[in-house]
N, C-alpha and C positions, 0 to 999 in steps of 0.2 A: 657384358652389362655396361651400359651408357652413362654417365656420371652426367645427373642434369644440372649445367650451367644455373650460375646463381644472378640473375641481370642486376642492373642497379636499379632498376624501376621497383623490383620486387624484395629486393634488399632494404630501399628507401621504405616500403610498406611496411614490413616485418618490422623494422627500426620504429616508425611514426606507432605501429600497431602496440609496441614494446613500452613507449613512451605515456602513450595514452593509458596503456594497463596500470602500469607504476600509479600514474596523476591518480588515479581512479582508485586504486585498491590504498594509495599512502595514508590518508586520514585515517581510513575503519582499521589501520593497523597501530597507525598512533593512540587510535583513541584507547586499543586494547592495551596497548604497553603502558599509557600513563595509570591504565585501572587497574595493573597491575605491578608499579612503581609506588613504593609508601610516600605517606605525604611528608615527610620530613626530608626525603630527596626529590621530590617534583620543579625547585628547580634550581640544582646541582647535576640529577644524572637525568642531563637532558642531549647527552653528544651521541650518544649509540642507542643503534636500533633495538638492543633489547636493555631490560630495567637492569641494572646492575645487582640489586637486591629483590628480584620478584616475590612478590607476596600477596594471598587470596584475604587478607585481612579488607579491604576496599568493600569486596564483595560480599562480605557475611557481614559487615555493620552496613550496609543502605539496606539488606536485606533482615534487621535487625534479628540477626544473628549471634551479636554481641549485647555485654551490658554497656549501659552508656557511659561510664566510667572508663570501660574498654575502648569504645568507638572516638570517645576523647582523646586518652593516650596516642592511639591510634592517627589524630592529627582532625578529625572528622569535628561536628559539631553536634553531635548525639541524636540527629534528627537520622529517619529510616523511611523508607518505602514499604507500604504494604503493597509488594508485586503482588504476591497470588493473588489478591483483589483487585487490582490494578488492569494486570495481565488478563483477568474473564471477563472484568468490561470491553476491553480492546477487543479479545476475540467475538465477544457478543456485537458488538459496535462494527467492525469490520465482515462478519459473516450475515448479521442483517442486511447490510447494504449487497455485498457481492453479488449474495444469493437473488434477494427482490432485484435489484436495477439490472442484473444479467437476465432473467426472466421477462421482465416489463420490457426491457430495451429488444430481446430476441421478438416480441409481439410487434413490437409499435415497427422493427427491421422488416419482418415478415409482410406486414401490413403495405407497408412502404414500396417493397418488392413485386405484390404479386396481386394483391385486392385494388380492385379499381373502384375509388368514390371521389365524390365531387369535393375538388379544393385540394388533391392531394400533392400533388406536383408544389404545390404552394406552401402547403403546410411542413412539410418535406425541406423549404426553402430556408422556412423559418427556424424550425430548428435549426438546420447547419447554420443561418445567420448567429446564434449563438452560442457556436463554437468562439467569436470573434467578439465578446462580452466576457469582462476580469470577472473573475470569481468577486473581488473585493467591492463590485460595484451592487452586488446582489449579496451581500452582508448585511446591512440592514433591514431593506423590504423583509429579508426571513428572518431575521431577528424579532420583529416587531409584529408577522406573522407569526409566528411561535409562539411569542408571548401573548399578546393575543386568544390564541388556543387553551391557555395554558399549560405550555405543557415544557415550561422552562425546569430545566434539575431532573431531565426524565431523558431516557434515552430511545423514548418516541420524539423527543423535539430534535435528540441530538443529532437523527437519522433523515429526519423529514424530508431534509432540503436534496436530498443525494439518493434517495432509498429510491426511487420510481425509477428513474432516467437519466444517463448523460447525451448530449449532443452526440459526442462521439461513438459511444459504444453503442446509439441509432445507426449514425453512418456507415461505422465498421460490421456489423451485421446482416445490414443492406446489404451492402455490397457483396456479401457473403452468398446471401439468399439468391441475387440477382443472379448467381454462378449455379445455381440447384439447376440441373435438366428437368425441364418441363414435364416429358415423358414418363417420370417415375409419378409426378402430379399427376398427369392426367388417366395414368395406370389406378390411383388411388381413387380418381373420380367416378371410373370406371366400375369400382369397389364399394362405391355407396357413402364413400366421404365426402364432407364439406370442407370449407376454409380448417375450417378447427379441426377437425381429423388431420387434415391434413400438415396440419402445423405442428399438431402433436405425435402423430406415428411418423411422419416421412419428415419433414424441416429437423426438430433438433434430435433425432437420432444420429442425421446426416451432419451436423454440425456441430459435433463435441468439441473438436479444435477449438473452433470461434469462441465457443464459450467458454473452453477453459482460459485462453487467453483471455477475455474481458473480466471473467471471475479472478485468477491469478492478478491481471491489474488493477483493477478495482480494489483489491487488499491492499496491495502493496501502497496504492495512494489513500486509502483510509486510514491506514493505521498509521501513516506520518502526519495524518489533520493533526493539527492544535490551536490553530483561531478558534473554528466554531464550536471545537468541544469546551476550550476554555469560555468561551463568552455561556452557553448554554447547560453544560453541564456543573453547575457547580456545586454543587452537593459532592461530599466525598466518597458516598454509595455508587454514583453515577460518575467519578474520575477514571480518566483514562491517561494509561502509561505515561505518553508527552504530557497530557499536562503535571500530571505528578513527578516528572523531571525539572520540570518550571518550579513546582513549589518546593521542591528538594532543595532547587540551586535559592532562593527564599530566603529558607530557614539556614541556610550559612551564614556564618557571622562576616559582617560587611567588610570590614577590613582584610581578608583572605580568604574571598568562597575556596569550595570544597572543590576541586578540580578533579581528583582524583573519586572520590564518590562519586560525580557527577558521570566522571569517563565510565566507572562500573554499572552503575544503574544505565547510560545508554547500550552500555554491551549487553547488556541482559534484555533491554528492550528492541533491540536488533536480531537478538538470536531466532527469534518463534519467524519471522519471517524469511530469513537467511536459511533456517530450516526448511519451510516451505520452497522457498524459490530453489535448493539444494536438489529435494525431489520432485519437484515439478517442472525445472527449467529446462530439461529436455523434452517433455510434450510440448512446451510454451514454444518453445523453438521447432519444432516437428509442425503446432500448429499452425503460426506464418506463412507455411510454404503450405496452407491447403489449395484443393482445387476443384472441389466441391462434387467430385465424383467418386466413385466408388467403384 
């Protein structure tokens, strides 16, 4: 049995790869430690990686689990998160959009790919031009369109702007379609379908990948929004997790926020998608490497 040499090129990579993991995984690990460090040593035992006194008291007062008496002692400033309310707007808020703009974006992809009509190549052009347009330059025009509708404190306005379409998640699906062999198409045509038969029995059976990746990412960037939920939702029926970490860090008394409440309430608002990505990120990763055959 042959002992396979270790080169430096490959050495150099595993080392860079090692370093990068660290950079990457060090924060979501501090932030666990500090939500789990009391607020009376938050900053004393700050030399080692783990609390020297760990303690789940953080976590049962932002979840007011405690009396506020207790949450006081405790170093906190008696203010609490309602997660469970919090937490069912985010998933309502995040699985509206996924669901709609992976659907709309799978049509308007398909469309792009295979139907031929006048101005398409063009229209096709423009969308990707807006890949290349800030998010924060189209903050207002929807703001003022929302408001407008009415439909400001609702979480039909808070979805609007993002529920149809992204540029991207057009082009990434395109391209997907573009890879579909014709031959199973024109087998279907064969069969007495149309476009839309077609789109429906043969396109996204053949394409679950694609779309679990756009739906998978699609979540993962909705539930970090916090501009436009803050500007639009602001009703406390219609708050969502981030912004109710904004008003948590708020209601801290100015001379000392709450560091340690704040670290536990974002560990808890990290967990439902770390869950997620846990059991999904191996199809997520299976899906990348499709090849649009079967």
């Amino acid at each position: 049995m042959t002992r396979r040499t270790l080169r430096p090129g490959r050495a150099l990579a595993w080392v860079a790869m090692a370093v990068f993991v660290v950079v990457t995984v060090f924060p979501f690990w501090w932030m666990i430690r500090t939500a789990l460090t009391p607020a009376a040593d938050i900053y004393t035992d700050n030399a080692g990686l783990l609390p020297e006194h760990p303690t789940l008291i953080n976590f049962t007062r932002v979840l007011g689990l405690t009396t506020e008496a207790e949450a006081r002692a405790a170093g906190g400033s008696g203010a609490h998160i309602n997660f469970a309310g919090y937490l069912w707007n985010s998933v309502v808020y995040c699985s509206l959009i996924a669901a709609v703009q992976t659907l709309f974006c799978a049509m308007a992809g398909y469309a792009f790919a295979r139907l031929r009509f006048p101005g398409r190549d063009l229209v096709f052009g423009i969308v990707i031009a807006a890949l290349m347009v800030p998010p924060i330059f189209t903050l207002l025009p929807n703001f003022i369109f929302v408001k407008d509708l009415g439909l400001m404190s609702t979480m039909a306005g808070m979805v609007a702007p993002t529920v149809l379409m992204t540029p991207f998640a057009v082009f990434f699906l395109r391209q997907f379609f573009l890879s579909l062999p014709r031959d199973v198409e024109e087998a279907a045509i064969l069969d007495g379908n149309g476009p839309w038969g077609i789109f429906w029995r043969i396109a996204l059976p053949m394409s679950r990948g694609p779309l679990i990746t756009i739906g998978l990412t699609t979540t993962v960037w909705a539930w970090k929004d916090y501009l436009w939920p803050l500007l639009v939702g602001r009703d406390e029926e219609n708050r969502l997790v981030t912004v109710a970490l904004g008003v948590f860090l708020q209601q801290s008394p100015n001379t000392q926020p709450d560091w340690t409440g704040l670290m536990a309430a974002s560990t808890l608002s990290v967990l439902p998608v770390l869950v997620l990505l846990i059991f999904m990120g191996k199809r997520l990763v299976q899906s990348l490497n499709f090849t649009g055959s079967k």
